[in-house]
N, C-alpha and C positions, 0 to 999 in steps of 0.2 A: 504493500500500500504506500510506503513512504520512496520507495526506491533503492538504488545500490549506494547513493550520497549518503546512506544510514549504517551505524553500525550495532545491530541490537542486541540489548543483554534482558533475558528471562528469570526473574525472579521469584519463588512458588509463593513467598513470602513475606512479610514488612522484615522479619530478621534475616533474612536472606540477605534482601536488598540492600539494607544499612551497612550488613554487613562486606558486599560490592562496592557500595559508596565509598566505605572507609579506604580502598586500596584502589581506586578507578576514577578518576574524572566522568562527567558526566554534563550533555547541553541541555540533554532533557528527561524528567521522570515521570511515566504515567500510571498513575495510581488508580486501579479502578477500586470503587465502592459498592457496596450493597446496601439496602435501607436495615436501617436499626444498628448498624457499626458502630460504636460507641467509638472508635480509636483512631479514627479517620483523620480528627481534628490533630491531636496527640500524634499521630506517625507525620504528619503535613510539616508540624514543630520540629522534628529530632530530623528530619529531610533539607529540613531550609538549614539546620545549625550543621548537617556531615556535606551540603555540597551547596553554601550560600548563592553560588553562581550559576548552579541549572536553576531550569523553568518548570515547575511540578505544572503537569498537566491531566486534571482528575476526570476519571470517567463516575458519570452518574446514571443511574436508570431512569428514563426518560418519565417515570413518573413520582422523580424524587428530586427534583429539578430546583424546588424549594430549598433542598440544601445546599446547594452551589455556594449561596450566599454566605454561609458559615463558611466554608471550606476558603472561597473566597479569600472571607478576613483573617482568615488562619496561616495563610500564606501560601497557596495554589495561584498559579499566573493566571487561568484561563481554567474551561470545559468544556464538556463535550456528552453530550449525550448518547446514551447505550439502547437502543442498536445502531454502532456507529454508518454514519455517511462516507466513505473516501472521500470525495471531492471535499467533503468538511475539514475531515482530517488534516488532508493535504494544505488548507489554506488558514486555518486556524496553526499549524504547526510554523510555515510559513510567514505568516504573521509574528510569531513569539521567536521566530532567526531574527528576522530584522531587526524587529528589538532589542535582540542582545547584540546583533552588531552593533548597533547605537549608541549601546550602553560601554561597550567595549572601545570604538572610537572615542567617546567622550572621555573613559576611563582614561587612554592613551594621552590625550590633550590635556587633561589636567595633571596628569602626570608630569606632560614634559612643563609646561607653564611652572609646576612648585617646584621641578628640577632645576633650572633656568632661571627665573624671573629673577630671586637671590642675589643670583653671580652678576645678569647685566641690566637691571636696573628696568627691565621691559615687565610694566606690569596689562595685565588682561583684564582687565574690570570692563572695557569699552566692547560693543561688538564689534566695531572696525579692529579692535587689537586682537580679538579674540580667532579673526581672518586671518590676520599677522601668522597665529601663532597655527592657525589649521595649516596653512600654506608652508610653512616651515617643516613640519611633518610629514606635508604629504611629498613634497621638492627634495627632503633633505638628500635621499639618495641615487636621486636623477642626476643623471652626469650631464644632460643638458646645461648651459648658462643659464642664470637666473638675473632676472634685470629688478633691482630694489627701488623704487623711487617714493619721494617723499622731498620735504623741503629741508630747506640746511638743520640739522638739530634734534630732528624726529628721531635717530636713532638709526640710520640705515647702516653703519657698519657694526651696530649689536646684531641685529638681524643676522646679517653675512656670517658672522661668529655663531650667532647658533644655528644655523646651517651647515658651519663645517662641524661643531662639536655633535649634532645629531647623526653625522653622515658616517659613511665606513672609512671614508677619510679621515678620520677625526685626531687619527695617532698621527698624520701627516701635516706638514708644513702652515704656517697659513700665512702669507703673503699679500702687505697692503702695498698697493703704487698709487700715489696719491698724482693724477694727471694733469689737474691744474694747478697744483705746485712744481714741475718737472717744464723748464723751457721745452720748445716744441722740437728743436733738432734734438735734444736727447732724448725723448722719449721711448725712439726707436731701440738705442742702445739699453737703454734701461730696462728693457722690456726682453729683447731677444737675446742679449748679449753681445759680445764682442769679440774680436780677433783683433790685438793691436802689436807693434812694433816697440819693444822696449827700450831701454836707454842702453842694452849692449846688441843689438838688433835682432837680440832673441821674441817671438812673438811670447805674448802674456795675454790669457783668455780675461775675461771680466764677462764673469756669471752674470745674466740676466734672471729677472723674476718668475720669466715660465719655470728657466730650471730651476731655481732656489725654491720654487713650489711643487717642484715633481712629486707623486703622491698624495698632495694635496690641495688647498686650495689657494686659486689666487683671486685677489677684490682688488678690481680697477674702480678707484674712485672719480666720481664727476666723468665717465666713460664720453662724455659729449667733447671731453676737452682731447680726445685723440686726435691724431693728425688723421685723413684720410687715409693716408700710404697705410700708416699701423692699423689701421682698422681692417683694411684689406689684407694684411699678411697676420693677424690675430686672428682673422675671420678663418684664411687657410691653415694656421695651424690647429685650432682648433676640430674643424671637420676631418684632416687628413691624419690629426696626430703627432706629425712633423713637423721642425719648423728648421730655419739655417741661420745661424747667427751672424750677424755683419763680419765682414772682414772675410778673412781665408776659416774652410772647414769646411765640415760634412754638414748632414742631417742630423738632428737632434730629436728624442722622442718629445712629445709635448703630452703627455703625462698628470694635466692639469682638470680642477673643476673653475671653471668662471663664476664670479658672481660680480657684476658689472653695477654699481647706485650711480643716482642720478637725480638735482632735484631742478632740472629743464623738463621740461614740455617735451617730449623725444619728438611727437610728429611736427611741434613747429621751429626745431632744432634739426628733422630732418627738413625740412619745405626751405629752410636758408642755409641747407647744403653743408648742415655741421656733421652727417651723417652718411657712412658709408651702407648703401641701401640692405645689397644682404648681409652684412654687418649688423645691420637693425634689427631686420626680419631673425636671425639667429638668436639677437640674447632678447628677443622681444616674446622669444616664445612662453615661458617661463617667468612669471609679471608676480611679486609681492609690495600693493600699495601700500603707504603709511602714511594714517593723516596724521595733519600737525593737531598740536595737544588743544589748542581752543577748539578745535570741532568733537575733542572728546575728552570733556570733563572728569568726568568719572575717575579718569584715569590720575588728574592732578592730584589729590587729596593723598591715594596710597602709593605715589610717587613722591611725594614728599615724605611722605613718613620712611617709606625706602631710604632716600638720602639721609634721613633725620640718624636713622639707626644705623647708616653705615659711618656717618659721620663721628657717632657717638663710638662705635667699635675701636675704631681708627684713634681716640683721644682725643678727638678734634673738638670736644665741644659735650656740655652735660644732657643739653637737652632730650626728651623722650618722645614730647608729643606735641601737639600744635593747640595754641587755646582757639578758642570758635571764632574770635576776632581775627587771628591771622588766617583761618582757614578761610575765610569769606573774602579775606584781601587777593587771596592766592586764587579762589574761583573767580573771582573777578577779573584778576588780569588777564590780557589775551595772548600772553608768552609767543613774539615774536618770534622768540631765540627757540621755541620748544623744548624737548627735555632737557638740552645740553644748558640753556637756560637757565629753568627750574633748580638743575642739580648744582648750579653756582653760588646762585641765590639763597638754597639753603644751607650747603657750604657755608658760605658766609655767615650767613645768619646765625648759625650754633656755632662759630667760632668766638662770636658775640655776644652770645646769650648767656645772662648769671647763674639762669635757674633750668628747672627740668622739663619747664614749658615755653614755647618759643610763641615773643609776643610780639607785636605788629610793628613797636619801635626797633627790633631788628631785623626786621627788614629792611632794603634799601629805599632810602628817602626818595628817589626818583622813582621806585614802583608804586610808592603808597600815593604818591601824589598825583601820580598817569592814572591810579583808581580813581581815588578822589574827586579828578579833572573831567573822569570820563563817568563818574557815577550820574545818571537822569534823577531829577528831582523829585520823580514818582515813580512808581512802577503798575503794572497794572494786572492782578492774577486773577485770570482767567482760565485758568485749567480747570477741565471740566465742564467749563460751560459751553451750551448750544447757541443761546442765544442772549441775547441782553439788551433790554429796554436804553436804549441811548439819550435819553432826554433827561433818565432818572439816574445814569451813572455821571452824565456834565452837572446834573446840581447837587449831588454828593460831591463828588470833586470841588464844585465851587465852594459851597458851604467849608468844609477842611480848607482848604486855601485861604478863603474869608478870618475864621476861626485863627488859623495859625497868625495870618500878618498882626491880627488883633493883639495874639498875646504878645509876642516881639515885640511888639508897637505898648505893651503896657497898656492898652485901651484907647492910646489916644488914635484918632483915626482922620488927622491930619498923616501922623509918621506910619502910621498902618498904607495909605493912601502911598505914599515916598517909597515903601517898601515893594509895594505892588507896581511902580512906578505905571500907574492912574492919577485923574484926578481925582480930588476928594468928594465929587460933588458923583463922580459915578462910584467910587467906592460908595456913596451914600444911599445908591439908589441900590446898589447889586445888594446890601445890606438889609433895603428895608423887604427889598424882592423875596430875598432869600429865608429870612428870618422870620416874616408875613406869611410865606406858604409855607416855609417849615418850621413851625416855633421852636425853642429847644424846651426838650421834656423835664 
């Protein structure tokens, strides 16, 4: 009924079976029942505690179908009534696969995420992170190039790094070329290596980064900033495997995994011909975005705290935790700089700080004040709602507005009037307007 993808074990017994469990993995266990079974519930218990990871799947007699529910809450995945259906079988069994794959990929991804996040400071609270981290996973041991893009700061050469520590590379080299730091006639050199003529006119090789990364991997940073030429002979080594180093020599293996970041636009960096086309098309296959940290909040909060506690490991500083006042300065800001930012700032900040909670005065006088500058005068919450009377939320608003200059103003509604900068004579009418159709209670 289930097919040869199955491989099935016959139990006469519940002691049988427990007793198979204790020495056998198992994805699924079907437990048929009989009406009046007192021990159904009880053997369902002692199944979920010998094999937490199968799927009990109970058989009931189709006119005891009332018990399900018990069995159910007892810990049974699913049922299936007696005299069975195949096609049921088949698609109810099916059903409770996928599920445990599900369960099983998620298990895997939160695995690597509290493996990881630690060491490079990449936390997953956000769902675009949580992308970051599925895609790392599922790429890590694709020998294809992987193209990381993201704006300066996000983090794209953490990424890259755990990429090669997830990979089978991992015991292998990792190799950064930073391209727009490298003038553009050496790049070539740097890259492939060399064949030169020494000061007794003996030649002297000068390793390039393919091979100082053989077995592992190499990350070309800012990949947009290659020359053409190099883009076209990294393209060929790449695909053929081979590459030849400038000067006099042979063939070289190219032995390498790419992982190329970038935080240009690549299609409108190819369109002004910064791009060698199949060059593109290669490390474009294989795409991990990364937004900057204002489009994903979430993530600020236990990013901070991250830094807070490495800070504090390191000596650098007492503090443990963030009071609510800096926490609300920190969602506020819209971090430019992104992580690499962030991770400065609170750097700083516990280098600063006297006590074990870090408060808004250390922070940097020019974030607090960019908040500040950029804080709206109101705000308006509306979550949740469908709709809203708009005639009745402008004279709430007025009325608080009114209210407030008042008290500022001490009463007098001349400087209330100065505050509002109205005159006094309309401050007097919006006053009697307001005050006339809404008294105060």
């Amino acid at each position: 009924m289930l097919g040869p993808a199955w491989h099935l074990e016959h139990a006469p017994d519940s002691a049988a079976a427990l007793s198979w469990l204790a020495a056998h993995p198992a994805d699924l266990v079907l437990v048929e029942t009989h009406p009046g079974d007192p021990i159904a519930a009880e053997l369902l218990g002692k199944l979920r505690r010998a094999r937490p990871e199968a799927d009990v799947l109970v058989l009931v007699p189709v006119g005891a179908v009332a018990r399900a529910g018990t069995l159910l809450r007892a810990g049974a995945a699913d049922f299936l009534t007696v005299p069975l259906s195949p096609d049921e079988v088949r698609a109810r069994i099916g059903r409770l696969r996928e599920l445990r794959l599900a369960r099983r990929r998620l298990e895997r991804l939160r695995a690597l995420v509290g493996q990881t996040a630690g060491q490079t400071g990449m936390v997953a609270e956000s769902p675009s992170m949580r992308v970051v981290w599925e895609r790392i996973e599922l790429f890590a041991n694709a020998e294809a190039p992987v193209l990381v893009r993201g704006e300066r700061g996000v983090g794209k050469q953490r990424v890259a790094r755990s990429l090669h520590e997830r990979s089978d590379r991992r015991t292998g080299p990792f190799v950064v070329l930073a391209a727009a730091e490298v003038p553009e006639d050496k790049i070539g050199p740097l890259l492939f290596g060399r064949t030169k003529r020494g000061f007794a006119g003996a030649p002297e090789r000068e390793i390039g980064c393919i091979e100082r990364a053989a077995g592992g991997t190499l990350v070309v940073k800012d990949v947009e900033r290659l020359p053409l030429a190099v883009q076209a002979r990294l393209r060929d080594a790449l695909e053929l495997g081979v590459f030849r180093p400038g000067g006099a020599g042979g063939e070289l293996t190219a032995d390498v995994r790419l992982v190329a970041t970038t935080s240009a636009d690549v299609d409108e960096a190819a369109k002004c011909g910064q791009f060698d086309r199949d060059f593109l098309c290669l490390i474009k296959g294989l795409e991990i975005p990364v937004a900057p940290l204002r489009e994903r909040r979430q993530d600020i909060l236990p990013l901070a705290q991250h830094f807070l506690s490495v800070a504090r490991t390191e000596g650098a500083g007492r503090a443990v935790r963030l009071e609510p006042s800096t926490s609300r300065i920190l969602l506020a800001y819209d971090w430019p700089g992104n992580v690499a930012e962030l991770r400065r700032v609170i750097e700083g900040a516990a280098a600063v700080c006297p006590g074990e909670a870090l408060r808004p005065e250390d922070l940097p006088h020019s974030l607090r004040e960019r908040v500040r500058r950029g804080q709206p005068p109101f705000v308006l919450h509306l979550e949740g709602c469908n709709e809203v009377d708009f005639h009745q939320l402008v004279e709430s608003f007025q009325r608080e507005l009114l209210e407030w200059a008042l008290r500022h103003a001490g009463g007098q509604q001349t400087k209330a009037a100065e505050i509002l900068h109205i005159p006094r004579t309309t401050l007097q009418s919006k006053l009697w307007k307001t005050f006339k159709k809404h008294p105060a209670a």
